[in-house]
N, C-alpha and C positions, 0 to 999 in steps of 0.2 A: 059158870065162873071159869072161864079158859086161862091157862097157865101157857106162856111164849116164852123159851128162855133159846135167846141165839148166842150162839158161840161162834169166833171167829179171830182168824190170825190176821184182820185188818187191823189197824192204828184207832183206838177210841175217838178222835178225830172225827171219823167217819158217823158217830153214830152220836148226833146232836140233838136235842131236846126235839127240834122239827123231825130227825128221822124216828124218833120213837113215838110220836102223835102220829106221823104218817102209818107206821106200823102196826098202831092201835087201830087206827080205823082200818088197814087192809085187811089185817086179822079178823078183826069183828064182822066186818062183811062178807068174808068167805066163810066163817063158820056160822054167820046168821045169829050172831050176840051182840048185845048191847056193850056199845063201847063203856060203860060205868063199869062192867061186868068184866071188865077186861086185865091180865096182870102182863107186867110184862117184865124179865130182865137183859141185859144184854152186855156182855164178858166178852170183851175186846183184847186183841192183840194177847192171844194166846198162843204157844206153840200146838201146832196143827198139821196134820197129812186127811187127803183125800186122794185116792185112787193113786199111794203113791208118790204124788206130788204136793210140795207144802206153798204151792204157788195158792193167792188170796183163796180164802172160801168161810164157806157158812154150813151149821149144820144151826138145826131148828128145830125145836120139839116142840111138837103143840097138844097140851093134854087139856080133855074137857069134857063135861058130863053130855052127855047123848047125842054129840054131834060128829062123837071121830070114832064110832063103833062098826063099823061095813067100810070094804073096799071100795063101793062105789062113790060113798061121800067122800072121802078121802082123799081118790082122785079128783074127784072136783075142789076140792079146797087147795090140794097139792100146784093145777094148774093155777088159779088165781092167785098161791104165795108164790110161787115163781115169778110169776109176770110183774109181782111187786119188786123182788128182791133184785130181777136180774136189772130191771128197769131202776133201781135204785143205785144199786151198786156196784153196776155194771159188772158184772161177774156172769160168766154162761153159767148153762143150768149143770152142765158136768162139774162146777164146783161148788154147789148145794145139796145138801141132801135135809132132807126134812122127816122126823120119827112124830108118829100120831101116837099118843095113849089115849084108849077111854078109860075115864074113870067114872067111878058112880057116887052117887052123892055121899055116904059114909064116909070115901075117903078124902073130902075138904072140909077143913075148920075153918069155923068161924064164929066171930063170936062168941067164942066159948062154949061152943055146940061142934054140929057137924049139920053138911047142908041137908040132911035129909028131916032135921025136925026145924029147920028155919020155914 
């Protein structure tokens, strides 16, 4: 159950019902989940700096159970949301950055449980 919440000093505008279907599936496919399994939020037109400069950008956090735990996955998840986001929204990669948590099934509810006894 992967958690995507992007943040960004672009205009809500930008970010329409088609870019967040688009985004469910790029996510889902780079982390190898089932789009059903998918959350996503996205908080637009925030004040914002990266590297200094508050020219457009995005940060992204993608937290999920056993997919975002080693450098090497990571990296590969990292290359294919880039190639989504820069190709989306035309921003280079120097104005993204993207944080991975692993989490483990205790700490997502649901249902009135936690995923480790669903």
């Amino acid at each position: 159950m992967p958690f995507i919440d992007l943040e960004s000093n672009l205009p809500a505008s930008k970010f329409t019902e088609e870019f967040l279907k688009k985004l469910c599936t790029a996510t889902a496919t780079a982390l190898g989940k089932p789009e059903e399994r998918m959350n996503l939020v996205v908080k637009a037109g925030l004040p914002m700096l990266i590297a200094g400069s508050c020219s457009p950008c995005v940060m992204l956090s993608v937290s999920a159970i056993g997919v975002t735990d080693t450098a090497e996955k990571n990296k590969e998840h990292s290359a294919k949301i880039f190639q989504f986001l820069t190709g989306e929204l035309g921003l280079t990669e120097d104005r993204i950055v993207i944080r991975f948590y692993a989490l483990e099934p205790m700490q997502v509810g649901k249902k009135g449980t936690v995923m480790s006894f669903l």
